[in-house]
N, C-alpha and C positions, 0 to 999 in steps of 0.2 A: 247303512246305518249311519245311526250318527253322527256327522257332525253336527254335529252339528254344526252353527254355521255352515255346518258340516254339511253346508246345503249339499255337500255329496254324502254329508254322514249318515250319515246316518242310514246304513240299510239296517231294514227286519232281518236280526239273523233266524229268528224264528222259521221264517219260510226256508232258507236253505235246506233243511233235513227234508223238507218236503220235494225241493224241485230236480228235477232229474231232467238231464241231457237229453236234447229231441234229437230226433234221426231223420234222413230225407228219404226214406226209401234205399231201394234197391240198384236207382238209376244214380246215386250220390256220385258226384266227378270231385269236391273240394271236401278234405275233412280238417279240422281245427282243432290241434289237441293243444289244452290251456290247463290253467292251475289258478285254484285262489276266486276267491269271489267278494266282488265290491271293489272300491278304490285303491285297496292295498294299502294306504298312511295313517301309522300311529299303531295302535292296537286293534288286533286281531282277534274277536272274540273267541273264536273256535280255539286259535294259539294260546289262548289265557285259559281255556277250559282245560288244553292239557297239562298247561304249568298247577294249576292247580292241584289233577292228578296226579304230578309226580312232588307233591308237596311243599309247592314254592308256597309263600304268602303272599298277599295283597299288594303291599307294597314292593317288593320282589318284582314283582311283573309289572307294577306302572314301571318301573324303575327302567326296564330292563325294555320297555316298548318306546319310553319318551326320555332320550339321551339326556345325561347331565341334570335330571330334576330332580327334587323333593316332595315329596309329600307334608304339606302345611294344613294349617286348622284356619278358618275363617274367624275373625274377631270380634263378629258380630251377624244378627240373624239378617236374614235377604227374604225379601218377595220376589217372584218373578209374574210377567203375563204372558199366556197363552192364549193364541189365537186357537180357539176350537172349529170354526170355521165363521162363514159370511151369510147373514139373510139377508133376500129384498128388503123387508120391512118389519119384520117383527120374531122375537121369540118367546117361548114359551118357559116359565119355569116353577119351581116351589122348594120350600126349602130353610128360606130365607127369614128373619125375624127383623131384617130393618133392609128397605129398598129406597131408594130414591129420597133419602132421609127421613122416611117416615115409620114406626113401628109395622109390623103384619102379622098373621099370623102363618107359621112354617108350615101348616099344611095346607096353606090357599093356595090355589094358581094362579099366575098371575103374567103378565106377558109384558114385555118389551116394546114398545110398537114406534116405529119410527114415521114423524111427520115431516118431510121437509129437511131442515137443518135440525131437526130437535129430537127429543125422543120423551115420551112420554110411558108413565106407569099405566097399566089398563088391568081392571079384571077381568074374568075369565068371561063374565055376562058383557064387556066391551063398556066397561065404566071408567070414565079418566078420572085417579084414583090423585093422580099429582102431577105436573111438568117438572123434567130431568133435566131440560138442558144441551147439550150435545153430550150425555153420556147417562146413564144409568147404572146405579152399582146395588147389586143385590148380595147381604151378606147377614151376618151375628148366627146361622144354626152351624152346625156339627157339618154339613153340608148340604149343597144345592145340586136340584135335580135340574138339567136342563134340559126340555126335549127334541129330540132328535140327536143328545150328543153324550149323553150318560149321565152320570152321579162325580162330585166331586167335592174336592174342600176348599178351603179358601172363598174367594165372592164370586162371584159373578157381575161383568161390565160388559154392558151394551154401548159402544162406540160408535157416534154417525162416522162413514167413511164414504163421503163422493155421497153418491145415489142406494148406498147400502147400508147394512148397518154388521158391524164387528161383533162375534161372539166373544169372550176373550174372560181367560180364566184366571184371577189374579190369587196369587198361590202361594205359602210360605215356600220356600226353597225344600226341608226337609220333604213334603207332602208333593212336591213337584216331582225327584228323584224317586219315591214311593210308586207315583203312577208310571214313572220311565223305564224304570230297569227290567219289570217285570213284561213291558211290552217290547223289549230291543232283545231278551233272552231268555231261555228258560227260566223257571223259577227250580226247578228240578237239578239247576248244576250245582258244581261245589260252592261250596261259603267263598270259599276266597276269589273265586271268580266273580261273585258277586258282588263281594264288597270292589272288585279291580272295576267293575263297570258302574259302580254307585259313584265310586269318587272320580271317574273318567265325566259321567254323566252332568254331577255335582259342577264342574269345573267347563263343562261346553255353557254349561246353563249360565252361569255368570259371566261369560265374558262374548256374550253373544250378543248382540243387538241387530235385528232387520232393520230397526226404523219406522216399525209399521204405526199405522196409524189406535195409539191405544196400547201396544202390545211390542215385545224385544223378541218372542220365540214363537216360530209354527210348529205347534201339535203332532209333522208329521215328518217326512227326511228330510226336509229344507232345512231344518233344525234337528231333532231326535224322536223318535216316539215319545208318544205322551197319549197312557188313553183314561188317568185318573181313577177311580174309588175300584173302578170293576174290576181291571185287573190284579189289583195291590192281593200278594200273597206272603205268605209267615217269611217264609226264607227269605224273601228279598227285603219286607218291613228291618227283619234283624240286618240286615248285610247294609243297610241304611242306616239307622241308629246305631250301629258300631261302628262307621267311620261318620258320625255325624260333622258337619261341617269340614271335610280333610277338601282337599283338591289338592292337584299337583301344579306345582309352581314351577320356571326357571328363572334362577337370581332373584325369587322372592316374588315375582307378578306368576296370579295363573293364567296359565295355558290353556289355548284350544285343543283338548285330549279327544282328540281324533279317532273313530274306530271304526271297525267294517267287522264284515263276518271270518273271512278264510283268507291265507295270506299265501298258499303255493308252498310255507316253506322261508319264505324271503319276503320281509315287507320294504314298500321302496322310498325314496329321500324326496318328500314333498309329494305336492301337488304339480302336473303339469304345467309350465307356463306360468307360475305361481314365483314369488319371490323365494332365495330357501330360507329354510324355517330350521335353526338350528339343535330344536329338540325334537325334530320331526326326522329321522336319520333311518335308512337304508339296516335293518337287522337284520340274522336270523332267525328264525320263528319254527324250533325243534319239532312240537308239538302242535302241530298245526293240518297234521293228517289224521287225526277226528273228525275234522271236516269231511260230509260225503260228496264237497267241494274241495280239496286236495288238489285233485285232478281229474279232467272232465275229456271227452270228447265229444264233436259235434258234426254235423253230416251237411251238408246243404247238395244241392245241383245247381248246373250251372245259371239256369233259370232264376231259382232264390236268389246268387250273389248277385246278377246282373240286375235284381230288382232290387236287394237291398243297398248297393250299394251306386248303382246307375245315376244317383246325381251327383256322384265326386268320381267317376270315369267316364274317360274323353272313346265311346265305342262302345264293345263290348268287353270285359273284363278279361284278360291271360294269366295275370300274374298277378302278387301282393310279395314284392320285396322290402321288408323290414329294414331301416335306411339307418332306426337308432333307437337303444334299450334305455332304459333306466339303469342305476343301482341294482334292483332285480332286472328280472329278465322284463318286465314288463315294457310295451311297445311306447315309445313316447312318438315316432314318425315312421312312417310307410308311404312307398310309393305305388301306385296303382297304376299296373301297367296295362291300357286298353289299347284297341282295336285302332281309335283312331287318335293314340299318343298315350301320356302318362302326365299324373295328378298326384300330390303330396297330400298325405295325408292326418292329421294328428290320431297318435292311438285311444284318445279317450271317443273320437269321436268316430273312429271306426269299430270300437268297442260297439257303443250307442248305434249305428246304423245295422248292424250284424246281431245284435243281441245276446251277445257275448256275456259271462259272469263275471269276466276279467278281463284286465289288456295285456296280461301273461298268456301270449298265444303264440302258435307257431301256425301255418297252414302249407297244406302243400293237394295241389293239385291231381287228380287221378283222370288218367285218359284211360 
């Protein structure tokens, strides 16, 4: 979830309740028992859902996830752009009551179509209605349907980028947070968890920039879920409009509020290899065994490790000695001991080669 920026943030905690620990059979030589799921920095959505249930409020648990901060109101409204995704050449939409500077009507279709460096308005019978420019902006109804990527608010901007053309969803801020929370968490959890991931969400969104061409946020972890009008439900609409415009700030600038799904128990102090981040701090995280990510075990044979992990060992694989932890237990170096020598290894990205839910892991081998 996300970061956003959190270009690790941002996982689905959604899916976790869904995925359950694979097993390798009966001939399994290596098991890995772990804790926690996602990156482990900042807040813990599943940890927040149990501060909740034991009656914290909102601010209670930003407080208590991102060291030394506040909770502050914005001074003023924000738009953001989302990248919904990339066509070759064209897309489709309706919706809209003024495109490409021209009046339309909201239930035409009407398409995007990219010439070269330009983009032009087209209707649906393939009529050049107006030239855009390098960009096209479809906006004035309630919302615009786009096809192939849902319903939303704010405009719609068709961006040339290179030899493509940018979907990209230009959004008041409140209406951005509406399609976000609902896709990163249940809409089913308590209030206050909700409103803890509205103003966490609130707070990635602004102070986020890709740089991309058109657009500061991706729709998807490289920034935070975002899936606009479909999923927006009652709970979460309120849990937005009651902290409208809040984010957590430290010393008065907001922050990148950091989250993932499940935290083991322990969240840990930054990002690997990352400079540190002084509200970004190593806590613990009481209520964090709701998760049915808590604690996991995992099975491989010897077969699986030597495949998943055969391009950072010199041989065939004997051992995995953990060299150095984080704040949590989590692995930040391991060395890998093979057949023909041994290889260093960073934990995030032995995490990634093994397909691990976490870098909170121990392993130990069975003969």
């Amino acid at each position: 979830m996300g970061r956003s920026g959190a270009a690790f943030i941002g996982l689905c905690v959604a899916v976790a309740a869904a995925l359950a620990p694979s097993t390798a059979g009966a001939d399994t030589t290596w098991v890995v028992r772990g804790a926690g799921f996602g990156h482990g920095v900042g807040m813990s959505a599943y940890g927040a859902y149990g501060f909740a249930k034991h009656d914290f409020e909102y601010k209670r648990i930003l407080r208590h996830y991102y060291t030394a901060t506040q909770i502050d109101r914005l001074d003023h409204t924000r738009r953001v752009r989302v990248l919904l995704g990339t066509e070759a050449s064209e897309v489709a939409f309706s919706g809209a009551t003024k495109a490409c500077g021209r009046s339309v009507q909201a239930s035409r279709s009407l398409r995007a179509t990219r010439t070269g460096s330009s983009v032009r308005l087209v209707s649906a019978a393939g009529e050049t209605l107006a030239n855009c420019g390098d960009r096209l902006r479809a906006s004035g109804g309630k919302t615009v349907k786009i096809t192939g990527y849902g319903t939303f608010r704010g405009a719609l901007s068709a961006v040339v980028s290179g030899s493509a053309l940018n979907v990209v969803n230009d959004v008041e801020l409140e209406d951005y947070v509406r399609g976000s929370v609902p896709a990163e968490v249940f809409p089913s959890w308590p209030g206050e968890t909700l409103k803890s991931m509205a103003v966490a969400i609130r707070s990635i969104a602004i102070t986020t920039d890709v740089g991309g061409d058109g657009f500061e946020l991706y729709s998807d972890t490289r920034t935070q879920l975002y899936k606009g009008v479909a999923v927006e439900a009652e709970s979460t609409d309120h849990a937005v409009k009651n902290t409208r415009g809040q984010v957590v700030t430290y010393h008065g600038d907001p922050i990148q509020a950091v989250y993932f799904s499940a935290s083991g128990g322990q969240t840990e102090s930054g990002f690997l290899g990352a400079p540190e981040v002084p509200y970004l701090q190593s806590v613990n995280d009481p209520y964090d065994d709701y998760s049915p990510l808590h604690r996991w075990t995992l099975r491989f044979t010897q077969a699986e490790m030597d495949a998943r992990l055969g391009s950072f060992v010199e041989g065939h694989l004997r051992r995995i000695k953990v060299t150095e932890r984080g704040d949590s237990p989590r692995i930040n170096y391991a060395r890998l001991v093979g057949s023909d020598g041994n290889s260093t290894i960073r934990g995030d990205t032995l995490r990634g080669a093994m397909g691990l839910y976490d870098r909170w892991a121990h392993f130990e081998k069975k003969r």
